[in-house]
PyMOL Python script that loads the backbone (N, CA, C, O; Angstrom):
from pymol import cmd

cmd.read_pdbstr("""\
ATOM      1  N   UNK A   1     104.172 133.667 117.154  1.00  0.00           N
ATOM      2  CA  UNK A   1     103.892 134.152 115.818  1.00  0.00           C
ATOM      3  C   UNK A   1     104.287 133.123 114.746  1.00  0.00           C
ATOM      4  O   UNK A   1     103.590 132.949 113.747  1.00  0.00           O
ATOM      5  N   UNK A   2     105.533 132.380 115.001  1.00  0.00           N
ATOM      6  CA  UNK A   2     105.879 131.173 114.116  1.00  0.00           C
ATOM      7  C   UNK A   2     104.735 130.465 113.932  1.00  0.00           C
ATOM      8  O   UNK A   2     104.018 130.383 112.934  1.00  0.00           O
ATOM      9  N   UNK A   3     104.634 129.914 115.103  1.00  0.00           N
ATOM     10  CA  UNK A   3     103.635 128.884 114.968  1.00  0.00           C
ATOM     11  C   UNK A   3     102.063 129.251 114.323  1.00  0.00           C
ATOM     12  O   UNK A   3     101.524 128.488 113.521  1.00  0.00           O
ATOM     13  N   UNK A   4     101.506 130.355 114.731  1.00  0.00           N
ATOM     14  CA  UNK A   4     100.326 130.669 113.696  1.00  0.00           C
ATOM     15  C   UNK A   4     100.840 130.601 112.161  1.00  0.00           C
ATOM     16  O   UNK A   4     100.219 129.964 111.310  1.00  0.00           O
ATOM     17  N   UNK A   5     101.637 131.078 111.976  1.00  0.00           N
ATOM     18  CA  UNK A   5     102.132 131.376 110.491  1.00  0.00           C
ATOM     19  C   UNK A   5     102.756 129.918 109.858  1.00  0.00           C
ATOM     20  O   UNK A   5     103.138 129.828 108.691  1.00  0.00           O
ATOM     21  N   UNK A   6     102.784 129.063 110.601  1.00  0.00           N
ATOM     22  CA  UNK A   6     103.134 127.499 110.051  1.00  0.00           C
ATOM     23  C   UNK A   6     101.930 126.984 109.950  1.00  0.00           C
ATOM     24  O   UNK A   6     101.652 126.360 108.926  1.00  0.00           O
ATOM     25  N   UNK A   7     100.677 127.184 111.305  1.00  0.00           N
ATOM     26  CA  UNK A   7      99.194 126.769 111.134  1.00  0.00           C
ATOM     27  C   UNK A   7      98.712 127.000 110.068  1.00  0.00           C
ATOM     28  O   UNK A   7      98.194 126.087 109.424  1.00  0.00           O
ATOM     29  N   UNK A   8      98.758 128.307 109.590  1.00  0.00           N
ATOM     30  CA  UNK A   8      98.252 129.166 108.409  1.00  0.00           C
ATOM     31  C   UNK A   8      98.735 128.384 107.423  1.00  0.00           C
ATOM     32  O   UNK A   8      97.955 128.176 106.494  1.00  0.00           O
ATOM     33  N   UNK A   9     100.328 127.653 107.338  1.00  0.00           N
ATOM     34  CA  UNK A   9     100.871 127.085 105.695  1.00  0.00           C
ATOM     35  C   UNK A   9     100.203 125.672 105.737  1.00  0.00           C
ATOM     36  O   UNK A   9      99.772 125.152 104.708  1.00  0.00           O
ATOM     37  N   UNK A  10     100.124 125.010 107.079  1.00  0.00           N
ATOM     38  CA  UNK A  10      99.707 123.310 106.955  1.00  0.00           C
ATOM     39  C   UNK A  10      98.340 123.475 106.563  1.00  0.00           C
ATOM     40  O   UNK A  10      98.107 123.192 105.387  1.00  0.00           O
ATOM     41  N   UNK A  11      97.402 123.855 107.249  1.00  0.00           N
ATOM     42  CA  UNK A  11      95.675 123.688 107.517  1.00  0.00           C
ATOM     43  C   UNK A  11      95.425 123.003 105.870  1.00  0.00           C
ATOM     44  O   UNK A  11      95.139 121.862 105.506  1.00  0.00           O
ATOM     45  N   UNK A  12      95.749 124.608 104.918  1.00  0.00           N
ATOM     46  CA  UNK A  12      95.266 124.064 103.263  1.00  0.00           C
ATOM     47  C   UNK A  12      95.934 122.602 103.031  1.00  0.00           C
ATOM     48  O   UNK A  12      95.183 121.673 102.736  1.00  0.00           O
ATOM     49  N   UNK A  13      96.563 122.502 103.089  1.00  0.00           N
ATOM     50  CA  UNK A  13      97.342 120.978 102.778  1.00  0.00           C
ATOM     51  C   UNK A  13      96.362 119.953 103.801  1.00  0.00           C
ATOM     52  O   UNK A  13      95.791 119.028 103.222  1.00  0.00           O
ATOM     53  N   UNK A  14      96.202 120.061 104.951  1.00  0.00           N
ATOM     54  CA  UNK A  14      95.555 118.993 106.043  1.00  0.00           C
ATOM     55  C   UNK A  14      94.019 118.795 104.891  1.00  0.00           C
ATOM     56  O   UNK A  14      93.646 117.840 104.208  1.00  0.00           O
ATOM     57  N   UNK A  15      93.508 120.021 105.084  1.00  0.00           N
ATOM     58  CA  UNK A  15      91.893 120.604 104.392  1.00  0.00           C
ATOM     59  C   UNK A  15      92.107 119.613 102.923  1.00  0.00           C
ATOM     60  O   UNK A  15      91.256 118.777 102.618  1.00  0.00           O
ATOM     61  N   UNK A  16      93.007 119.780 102.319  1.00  0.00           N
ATOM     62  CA  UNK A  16      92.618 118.741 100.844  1.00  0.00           C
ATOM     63  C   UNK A  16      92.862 117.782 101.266  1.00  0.00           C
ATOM     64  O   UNK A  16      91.905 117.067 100.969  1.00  0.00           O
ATOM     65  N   UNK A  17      93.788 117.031 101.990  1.00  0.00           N
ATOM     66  CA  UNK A  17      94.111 115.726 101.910  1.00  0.00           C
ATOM     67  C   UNK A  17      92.538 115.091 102.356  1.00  0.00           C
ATOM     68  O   UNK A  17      92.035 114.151 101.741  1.00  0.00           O
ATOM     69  N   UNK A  18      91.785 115.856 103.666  1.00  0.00           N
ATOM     70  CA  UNK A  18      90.776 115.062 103.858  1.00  0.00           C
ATOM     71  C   UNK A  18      89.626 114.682 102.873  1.00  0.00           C
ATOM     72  O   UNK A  18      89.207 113.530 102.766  1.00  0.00           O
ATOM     73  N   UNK A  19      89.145 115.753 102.157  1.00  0.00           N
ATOM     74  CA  UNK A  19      88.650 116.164 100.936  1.00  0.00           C
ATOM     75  C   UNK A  19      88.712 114.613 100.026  1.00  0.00           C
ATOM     76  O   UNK A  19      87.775 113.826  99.885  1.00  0.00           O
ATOM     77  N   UNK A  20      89.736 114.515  99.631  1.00  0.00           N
ATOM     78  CA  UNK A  20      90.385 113.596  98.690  1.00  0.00           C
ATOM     79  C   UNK A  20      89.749 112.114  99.398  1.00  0.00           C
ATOM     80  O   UNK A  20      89.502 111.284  98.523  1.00  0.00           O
ATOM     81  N   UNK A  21      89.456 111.657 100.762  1.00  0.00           N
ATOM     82  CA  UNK A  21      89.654 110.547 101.170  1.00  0.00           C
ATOM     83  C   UNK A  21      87.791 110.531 101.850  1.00  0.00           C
ATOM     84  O   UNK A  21      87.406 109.826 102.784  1.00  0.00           O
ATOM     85  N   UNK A  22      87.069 111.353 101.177  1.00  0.00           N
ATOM     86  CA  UNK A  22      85.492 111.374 101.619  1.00  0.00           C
ATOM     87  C   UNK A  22      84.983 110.281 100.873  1.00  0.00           C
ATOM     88  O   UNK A  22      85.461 109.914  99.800  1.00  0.00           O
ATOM     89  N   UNK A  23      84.064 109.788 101.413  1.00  0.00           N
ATOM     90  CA  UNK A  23      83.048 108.269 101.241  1.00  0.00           C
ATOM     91  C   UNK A  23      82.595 108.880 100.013  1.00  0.00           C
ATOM     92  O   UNK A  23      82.166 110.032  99.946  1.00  0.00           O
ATOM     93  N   UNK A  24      82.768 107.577  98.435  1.00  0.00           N
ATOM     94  CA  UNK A  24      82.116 107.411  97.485  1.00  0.00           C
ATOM     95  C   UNK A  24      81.028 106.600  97.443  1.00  0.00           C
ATOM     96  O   UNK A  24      81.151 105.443  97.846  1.00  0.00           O
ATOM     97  N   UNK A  25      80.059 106.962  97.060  1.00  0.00           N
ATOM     98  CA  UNK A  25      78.841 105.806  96.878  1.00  0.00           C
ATOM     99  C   UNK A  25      79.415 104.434  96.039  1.00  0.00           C
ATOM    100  O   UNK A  25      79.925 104.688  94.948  1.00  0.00           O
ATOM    101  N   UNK A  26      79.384 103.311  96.366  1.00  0.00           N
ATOM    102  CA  UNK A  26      79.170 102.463  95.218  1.00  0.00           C
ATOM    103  C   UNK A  26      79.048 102.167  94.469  1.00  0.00           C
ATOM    104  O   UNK A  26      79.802 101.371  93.908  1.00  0.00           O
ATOM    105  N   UNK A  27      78.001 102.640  94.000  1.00  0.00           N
ATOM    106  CA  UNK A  27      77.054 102.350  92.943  1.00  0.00           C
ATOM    107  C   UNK A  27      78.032 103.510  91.581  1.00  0.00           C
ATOM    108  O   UNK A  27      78.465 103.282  90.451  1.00  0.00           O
ATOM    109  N   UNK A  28      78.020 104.715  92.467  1.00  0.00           N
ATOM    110  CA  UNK A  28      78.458 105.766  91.673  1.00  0.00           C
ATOM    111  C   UNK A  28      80.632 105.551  91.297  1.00  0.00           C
ATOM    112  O   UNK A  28      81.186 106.243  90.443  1.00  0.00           O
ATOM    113  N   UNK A  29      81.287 104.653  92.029  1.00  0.00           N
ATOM    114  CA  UNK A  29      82.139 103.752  91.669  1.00  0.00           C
ATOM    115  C   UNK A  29      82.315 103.216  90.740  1.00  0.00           C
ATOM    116  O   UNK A  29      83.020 103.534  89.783  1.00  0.00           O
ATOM    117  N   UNK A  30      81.403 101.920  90.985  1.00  0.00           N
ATOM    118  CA  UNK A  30      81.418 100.851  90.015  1.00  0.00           C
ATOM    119  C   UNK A  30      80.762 101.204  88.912  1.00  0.00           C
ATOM    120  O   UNK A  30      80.725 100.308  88.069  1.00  0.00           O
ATOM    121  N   UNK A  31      79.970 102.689  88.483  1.00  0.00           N
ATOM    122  CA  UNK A  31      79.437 103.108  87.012  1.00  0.00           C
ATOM    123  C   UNK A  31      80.805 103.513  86.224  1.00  0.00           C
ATOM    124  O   UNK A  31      80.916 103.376  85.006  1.00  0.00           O
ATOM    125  N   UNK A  32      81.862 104.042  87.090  1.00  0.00           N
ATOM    126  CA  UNK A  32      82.859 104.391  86.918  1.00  0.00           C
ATOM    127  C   UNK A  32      83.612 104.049  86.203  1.00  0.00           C
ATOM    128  O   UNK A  32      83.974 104.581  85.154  1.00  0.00           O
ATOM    129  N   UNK A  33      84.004 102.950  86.764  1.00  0.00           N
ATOM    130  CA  UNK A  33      84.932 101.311  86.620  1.00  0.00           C
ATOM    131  C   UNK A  33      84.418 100.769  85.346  1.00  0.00           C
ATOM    132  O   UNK A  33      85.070 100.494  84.339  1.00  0.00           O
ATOM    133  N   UNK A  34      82.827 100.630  85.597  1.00  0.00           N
ATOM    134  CA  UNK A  34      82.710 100.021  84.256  1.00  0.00           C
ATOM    135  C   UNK A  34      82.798 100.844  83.139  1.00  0.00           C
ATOM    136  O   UNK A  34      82.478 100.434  82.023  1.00  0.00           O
ATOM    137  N   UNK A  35      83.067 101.588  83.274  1.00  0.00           N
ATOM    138  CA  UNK A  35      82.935 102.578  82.146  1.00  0.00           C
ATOM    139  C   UNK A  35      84.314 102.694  81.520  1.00  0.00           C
ATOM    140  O   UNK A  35      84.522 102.723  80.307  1.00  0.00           O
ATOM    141  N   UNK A  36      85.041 102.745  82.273  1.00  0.00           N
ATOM    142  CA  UNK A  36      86.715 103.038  82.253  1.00  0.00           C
ATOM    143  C   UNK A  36      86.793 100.950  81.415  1.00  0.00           C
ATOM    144  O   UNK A  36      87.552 100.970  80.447  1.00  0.00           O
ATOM    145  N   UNK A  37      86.592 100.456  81.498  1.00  0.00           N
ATOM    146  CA  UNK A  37      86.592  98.753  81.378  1.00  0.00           C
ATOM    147  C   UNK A  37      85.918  99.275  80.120  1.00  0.00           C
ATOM    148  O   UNK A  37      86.712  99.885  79.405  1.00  0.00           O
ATOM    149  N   UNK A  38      84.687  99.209  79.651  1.00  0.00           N
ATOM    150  CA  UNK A  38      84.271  99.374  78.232  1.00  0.00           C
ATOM    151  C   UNK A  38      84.787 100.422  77.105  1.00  0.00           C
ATOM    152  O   UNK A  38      84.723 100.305  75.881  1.00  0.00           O
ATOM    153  N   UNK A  39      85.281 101.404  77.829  1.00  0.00           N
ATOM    154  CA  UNK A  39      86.627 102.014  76.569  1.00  0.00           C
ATOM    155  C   UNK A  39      87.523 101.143  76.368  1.00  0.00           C
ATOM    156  O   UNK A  39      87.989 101.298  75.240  1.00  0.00           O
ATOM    157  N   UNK A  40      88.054 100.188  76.989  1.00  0.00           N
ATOM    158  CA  UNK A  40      89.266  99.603  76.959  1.00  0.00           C
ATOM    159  C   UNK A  40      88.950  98.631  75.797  1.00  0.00           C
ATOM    160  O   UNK A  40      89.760  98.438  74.890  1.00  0.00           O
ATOM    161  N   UNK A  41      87.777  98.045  75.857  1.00  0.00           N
ATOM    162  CA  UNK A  41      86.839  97.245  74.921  1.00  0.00           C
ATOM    163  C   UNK A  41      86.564  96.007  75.496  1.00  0.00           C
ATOM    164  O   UNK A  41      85.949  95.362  74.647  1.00  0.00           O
ATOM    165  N   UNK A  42      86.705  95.372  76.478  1.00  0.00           N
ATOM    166  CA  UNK A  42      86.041  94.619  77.382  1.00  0.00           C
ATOM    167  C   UNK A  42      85.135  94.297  77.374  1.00  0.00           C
ATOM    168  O   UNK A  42      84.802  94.806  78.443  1.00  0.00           O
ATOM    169  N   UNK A  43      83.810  93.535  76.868  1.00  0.00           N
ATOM    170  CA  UNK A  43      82.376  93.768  76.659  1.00  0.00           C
ATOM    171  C   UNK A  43      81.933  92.478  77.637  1.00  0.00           C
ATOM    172  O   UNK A  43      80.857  92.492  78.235  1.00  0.00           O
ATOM    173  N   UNK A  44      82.818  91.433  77.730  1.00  0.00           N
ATOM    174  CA  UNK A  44      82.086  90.403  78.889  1.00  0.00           C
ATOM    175  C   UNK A  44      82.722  90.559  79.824  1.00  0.00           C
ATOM    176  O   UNK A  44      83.925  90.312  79.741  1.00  0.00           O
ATOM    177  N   UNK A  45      82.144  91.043  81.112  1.00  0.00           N
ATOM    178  CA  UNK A  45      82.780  91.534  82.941  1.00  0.00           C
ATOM    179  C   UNK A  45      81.989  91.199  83.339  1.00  0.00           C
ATOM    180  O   UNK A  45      80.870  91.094  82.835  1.00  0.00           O
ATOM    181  N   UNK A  46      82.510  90.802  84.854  1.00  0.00           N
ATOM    182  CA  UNK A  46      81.381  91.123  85.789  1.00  0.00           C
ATOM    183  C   UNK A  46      81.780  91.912  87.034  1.00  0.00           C
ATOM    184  O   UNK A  46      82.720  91.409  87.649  1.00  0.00           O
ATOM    185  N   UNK A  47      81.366  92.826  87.445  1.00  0.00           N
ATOM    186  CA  UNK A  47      81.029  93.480  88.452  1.00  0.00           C
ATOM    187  C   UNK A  47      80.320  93.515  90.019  1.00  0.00           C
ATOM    188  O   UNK A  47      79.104  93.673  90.135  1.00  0.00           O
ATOM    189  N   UNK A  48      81.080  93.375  91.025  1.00  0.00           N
ATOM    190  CA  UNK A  48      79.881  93.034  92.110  1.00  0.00           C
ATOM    191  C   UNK A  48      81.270  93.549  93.159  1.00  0.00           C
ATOM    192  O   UNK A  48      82.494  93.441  93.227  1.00  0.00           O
ATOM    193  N   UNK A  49      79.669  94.395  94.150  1.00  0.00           N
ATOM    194  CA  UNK A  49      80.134  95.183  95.651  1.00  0.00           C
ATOM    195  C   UNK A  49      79.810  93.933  96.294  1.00  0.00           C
ATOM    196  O   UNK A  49      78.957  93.116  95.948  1.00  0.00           O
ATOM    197  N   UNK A  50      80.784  93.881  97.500  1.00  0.00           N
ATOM    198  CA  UNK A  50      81.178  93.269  97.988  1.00  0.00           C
ATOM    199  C   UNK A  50      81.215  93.481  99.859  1.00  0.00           C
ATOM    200  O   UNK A  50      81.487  94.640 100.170  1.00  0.00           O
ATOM    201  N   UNK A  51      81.066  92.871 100.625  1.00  0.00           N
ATOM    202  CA  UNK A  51      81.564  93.593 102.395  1.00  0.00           C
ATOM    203  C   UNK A  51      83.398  93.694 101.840  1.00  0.00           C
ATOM    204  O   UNK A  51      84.087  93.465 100.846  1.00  0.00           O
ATOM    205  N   UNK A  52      83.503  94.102 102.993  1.00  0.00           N
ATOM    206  CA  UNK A  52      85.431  94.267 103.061  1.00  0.00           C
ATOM    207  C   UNK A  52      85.576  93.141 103.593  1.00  0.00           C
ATOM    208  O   UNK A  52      86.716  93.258 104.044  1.00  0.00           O
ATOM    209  N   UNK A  53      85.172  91.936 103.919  1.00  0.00           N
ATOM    210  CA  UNK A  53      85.072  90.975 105.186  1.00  0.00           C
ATOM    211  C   UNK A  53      85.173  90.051 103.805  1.00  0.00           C
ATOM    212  O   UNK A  53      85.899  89.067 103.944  1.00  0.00           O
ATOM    213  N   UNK A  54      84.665  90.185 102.717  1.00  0.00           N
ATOM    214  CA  UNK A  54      84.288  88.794 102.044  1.00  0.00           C
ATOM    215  C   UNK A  54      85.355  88.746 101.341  1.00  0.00           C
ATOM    216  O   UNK A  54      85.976  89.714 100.900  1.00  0.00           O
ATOM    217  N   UNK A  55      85.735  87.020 101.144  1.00  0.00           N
ATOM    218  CA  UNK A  55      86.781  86.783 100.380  1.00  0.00           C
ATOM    219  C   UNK A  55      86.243  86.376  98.984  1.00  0.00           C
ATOM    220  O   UNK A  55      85.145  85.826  99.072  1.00  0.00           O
ATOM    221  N   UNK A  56      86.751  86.504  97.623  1.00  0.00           N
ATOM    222  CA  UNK A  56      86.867  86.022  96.308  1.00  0.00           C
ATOM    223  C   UNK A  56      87.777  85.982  95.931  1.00  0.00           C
ATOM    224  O   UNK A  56      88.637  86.648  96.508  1.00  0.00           O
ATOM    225  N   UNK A  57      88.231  85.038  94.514  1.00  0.00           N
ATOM    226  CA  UNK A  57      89.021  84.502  93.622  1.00  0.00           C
ATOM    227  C   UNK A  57      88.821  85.975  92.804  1.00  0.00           C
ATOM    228  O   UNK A  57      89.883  86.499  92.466  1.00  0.00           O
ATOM    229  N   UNK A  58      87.747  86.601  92.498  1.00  0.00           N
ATOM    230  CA  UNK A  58      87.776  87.596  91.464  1.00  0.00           C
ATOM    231  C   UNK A  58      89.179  88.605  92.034  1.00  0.00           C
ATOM    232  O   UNK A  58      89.806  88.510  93.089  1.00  0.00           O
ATOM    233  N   UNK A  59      89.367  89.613  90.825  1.00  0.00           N
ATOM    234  CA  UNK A  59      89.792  91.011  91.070  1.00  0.00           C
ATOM    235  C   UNK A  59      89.163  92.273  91.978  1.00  0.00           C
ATOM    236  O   UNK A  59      88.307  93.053  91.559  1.00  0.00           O
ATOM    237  N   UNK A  60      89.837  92.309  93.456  1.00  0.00           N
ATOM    238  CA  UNK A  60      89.693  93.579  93.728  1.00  0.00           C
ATOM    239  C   UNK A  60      89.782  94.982  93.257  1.00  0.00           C
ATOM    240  O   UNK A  60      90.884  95.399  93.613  1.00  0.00           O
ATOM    241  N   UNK A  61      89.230  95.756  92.721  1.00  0.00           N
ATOM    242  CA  UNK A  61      89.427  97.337  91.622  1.00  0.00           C
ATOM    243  C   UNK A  61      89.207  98.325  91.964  1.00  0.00           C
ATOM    244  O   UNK A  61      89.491  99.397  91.428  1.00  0.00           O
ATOM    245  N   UNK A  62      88.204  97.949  93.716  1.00  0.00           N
ATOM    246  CA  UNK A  62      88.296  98.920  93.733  1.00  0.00           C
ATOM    247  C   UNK A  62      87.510  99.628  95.303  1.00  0.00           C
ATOM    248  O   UNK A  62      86.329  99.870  95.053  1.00  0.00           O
ATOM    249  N   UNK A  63      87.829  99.948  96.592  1.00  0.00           N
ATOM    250  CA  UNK A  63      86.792 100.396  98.017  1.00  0.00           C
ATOM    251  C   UNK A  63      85.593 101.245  97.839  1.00  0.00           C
ATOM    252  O   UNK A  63      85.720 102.128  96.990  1.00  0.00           O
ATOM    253  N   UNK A  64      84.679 101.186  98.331  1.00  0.00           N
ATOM    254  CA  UNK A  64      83.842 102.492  98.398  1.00  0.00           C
ATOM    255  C   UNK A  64      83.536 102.200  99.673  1.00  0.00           C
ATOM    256  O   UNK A  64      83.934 101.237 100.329  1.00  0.00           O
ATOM    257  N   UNK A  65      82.613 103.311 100.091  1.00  0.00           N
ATOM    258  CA  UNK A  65      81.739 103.669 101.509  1.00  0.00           C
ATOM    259  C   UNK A  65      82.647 103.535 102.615  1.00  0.00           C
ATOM    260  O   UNK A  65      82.529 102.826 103.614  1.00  0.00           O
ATOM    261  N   UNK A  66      83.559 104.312 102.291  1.00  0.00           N
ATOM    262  CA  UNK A  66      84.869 104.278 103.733  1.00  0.00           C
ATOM    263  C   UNK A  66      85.518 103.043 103.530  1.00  0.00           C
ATOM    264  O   UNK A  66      85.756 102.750 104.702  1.00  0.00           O
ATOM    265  N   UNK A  67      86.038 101.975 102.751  1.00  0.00           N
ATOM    266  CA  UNK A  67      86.367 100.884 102.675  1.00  0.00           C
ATOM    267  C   UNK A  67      85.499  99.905 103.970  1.00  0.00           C
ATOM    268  O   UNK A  67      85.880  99.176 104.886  1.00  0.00           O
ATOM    269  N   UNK A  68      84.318 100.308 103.510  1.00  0.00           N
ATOM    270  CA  UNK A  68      83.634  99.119 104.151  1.00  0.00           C
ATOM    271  C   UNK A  68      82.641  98.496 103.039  1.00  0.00           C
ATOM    272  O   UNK A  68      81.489  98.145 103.296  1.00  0.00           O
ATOM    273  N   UNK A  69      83.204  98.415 101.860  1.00  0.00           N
ATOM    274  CA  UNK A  69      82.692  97.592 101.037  1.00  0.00           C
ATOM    275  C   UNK A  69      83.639  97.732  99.745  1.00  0.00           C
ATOM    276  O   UNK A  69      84.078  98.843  99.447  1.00  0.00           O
ATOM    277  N   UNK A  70      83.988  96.450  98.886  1.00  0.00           N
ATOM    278  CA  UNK A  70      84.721  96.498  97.764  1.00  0.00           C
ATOM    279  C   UNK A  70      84.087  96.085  96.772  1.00  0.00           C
ATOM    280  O   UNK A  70      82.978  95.554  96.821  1.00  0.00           O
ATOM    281  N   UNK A  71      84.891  96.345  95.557  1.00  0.00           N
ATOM    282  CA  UNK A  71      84.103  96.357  93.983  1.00  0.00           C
ATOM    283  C   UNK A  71      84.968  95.306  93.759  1.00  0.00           C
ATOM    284  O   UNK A  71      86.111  95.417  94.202  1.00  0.00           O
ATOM    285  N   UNK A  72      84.472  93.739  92.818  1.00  0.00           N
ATOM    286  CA  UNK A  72      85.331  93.082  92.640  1.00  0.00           C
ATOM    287  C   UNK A  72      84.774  92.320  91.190  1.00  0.00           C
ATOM    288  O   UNK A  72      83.642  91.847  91.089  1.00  0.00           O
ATOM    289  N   UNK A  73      85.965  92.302  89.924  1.00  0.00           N
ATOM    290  CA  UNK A  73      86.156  92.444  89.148  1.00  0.00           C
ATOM    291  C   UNK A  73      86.092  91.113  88.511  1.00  0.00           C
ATOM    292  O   UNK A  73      86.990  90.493  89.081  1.00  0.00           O
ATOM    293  N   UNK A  74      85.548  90.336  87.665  1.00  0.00           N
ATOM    294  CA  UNK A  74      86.463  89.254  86.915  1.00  0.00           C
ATOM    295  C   UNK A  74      85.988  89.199  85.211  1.00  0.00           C
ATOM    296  O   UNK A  74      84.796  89.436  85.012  1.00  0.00           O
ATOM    297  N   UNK A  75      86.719  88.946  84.179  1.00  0.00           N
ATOM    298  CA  UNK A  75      86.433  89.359  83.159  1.00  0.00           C
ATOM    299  C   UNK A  75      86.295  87.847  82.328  1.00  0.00           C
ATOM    300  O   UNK A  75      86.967  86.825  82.470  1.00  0.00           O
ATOM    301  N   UNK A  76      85.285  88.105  81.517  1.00  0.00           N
ATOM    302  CA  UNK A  76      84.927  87.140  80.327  1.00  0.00           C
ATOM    303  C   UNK A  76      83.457  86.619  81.234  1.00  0.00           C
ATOM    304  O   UNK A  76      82.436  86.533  80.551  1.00  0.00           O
ATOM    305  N   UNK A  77      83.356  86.316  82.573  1.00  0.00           N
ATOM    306  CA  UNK A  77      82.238  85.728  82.961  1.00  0.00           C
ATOM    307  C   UNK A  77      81.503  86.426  84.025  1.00  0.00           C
ATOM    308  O   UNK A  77      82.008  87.443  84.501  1.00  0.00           O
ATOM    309  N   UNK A  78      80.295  85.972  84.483  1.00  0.00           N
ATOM    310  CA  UNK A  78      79.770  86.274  85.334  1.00  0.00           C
ATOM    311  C   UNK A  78      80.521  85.501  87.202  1.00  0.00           C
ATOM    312  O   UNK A  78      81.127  84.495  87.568  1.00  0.00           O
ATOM    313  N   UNK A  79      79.968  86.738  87.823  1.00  0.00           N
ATOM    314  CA  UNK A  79      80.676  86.289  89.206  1.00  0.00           C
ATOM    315  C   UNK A  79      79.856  85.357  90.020  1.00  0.00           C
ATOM    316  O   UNK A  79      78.948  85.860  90.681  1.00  0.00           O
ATOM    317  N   UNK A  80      80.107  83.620  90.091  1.00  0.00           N
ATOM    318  CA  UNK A  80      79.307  82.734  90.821  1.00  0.00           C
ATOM    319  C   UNK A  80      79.603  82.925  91.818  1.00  0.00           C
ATOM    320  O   UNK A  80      80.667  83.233  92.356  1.00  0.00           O
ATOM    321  N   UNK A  81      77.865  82.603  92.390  1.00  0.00           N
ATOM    322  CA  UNK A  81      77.686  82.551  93.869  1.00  0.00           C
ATOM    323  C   UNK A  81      78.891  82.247  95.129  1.00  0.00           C
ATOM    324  O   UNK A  81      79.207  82.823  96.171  1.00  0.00           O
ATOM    325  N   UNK A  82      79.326  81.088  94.443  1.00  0.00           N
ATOM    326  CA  UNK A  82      80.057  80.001  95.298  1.00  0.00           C
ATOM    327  C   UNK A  82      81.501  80.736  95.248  1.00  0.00           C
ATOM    328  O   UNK A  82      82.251  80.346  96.143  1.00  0.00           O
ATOM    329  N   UNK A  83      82.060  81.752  94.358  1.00  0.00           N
ATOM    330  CA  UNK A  83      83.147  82.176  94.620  1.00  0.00           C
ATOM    331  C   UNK A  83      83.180  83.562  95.778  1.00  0.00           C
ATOM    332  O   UNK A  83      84.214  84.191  96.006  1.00  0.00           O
ATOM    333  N   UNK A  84      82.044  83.820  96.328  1.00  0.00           N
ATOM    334  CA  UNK A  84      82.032  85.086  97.186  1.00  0.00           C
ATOM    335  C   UNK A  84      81.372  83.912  98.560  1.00  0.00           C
ATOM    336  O   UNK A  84      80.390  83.169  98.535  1.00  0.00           O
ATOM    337  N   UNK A  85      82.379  84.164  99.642  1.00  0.00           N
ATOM    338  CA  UNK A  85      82.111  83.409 100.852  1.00  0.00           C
ATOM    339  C   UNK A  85      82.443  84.783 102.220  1.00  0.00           C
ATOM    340  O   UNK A  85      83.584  85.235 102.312  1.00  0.00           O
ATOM    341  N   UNK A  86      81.656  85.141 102.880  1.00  0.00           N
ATOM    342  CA  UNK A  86      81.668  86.335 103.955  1.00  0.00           C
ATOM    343  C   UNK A  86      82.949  84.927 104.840  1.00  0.00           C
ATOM    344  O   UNK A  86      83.031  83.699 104.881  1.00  0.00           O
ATOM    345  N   UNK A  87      83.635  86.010 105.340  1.00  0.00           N
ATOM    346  CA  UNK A  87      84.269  85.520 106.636  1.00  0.00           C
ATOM    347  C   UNK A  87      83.639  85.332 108.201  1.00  0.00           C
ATOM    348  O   UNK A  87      82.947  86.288 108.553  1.00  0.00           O
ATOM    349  N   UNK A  88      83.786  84.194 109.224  1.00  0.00           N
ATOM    350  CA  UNK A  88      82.815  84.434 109.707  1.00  0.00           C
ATOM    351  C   UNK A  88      83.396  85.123 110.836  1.00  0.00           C
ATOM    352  O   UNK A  88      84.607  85.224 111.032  1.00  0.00           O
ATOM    353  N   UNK A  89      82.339  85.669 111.688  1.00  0.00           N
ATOM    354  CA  UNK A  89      82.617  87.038 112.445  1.00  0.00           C
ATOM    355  C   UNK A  89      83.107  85.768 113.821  1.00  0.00           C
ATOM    356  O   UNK A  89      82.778  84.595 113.996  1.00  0.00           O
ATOM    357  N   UNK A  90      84.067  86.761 114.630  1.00  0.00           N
ATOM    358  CA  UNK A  90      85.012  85.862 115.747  1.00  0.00           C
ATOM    359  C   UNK A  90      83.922  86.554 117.027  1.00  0.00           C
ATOM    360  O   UNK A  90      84.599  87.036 117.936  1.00  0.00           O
ATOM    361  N   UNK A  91      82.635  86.667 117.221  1.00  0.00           N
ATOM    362  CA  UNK A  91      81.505  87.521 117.878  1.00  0.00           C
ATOM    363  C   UNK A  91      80.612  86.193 118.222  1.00  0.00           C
ATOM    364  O   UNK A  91      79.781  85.936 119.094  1.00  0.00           O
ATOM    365  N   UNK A  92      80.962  85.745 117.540  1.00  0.00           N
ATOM    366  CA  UNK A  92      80.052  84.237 117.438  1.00  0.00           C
ATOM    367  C   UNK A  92      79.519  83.256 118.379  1.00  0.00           C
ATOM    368  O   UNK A  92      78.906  82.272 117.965  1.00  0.00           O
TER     369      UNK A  92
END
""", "prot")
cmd.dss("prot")
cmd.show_as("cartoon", "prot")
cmd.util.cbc("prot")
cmd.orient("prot")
């Protein structure tokens, strides 16, 4: 009887935590981000999704799609090519 009646107190607590940690779109992210960045008054950013695999100099701000892709941040300019390089896969 304990033990149902402890099942019964955890489950709601287990039930939100998963809730909380469900796959965000991207796209619907980074509208986010930028949005939260242009109240601040920020008007030159740049913005760009990313693999989880790729390295940049920019600001990480932020995971989406299960952290298999990141939002990465750098302000005053646009994000060059040459600073986003994929890691290469050890499959090779």
């Amino acid at each position: 009887m304990k033990a149902i009646l402890a099942l019964a107190l955890i489950f709601p607590c287990i039930a939100s935590a998963q809730t909380t940690t469900t796959r965000k779109p991207c796209d619907e992210l980074k509208a986010e981000i930028a949005g939260k960045i242009e109240r601040n008054g920020v008007r030159a950013y740049a913005l760009e999704i990313l693999d989880a695999s790729a390295i940049t100099d920019a600001r990480i701000v932020g995971t989406c799609n299960g952290g298999q892709q990141r939002i990465a941040y750098r302000r005053g300019e646009p994000l060059a090519p040459a600073t986003v390089r994929q890691v290469a896969s050890s499959t090779e």
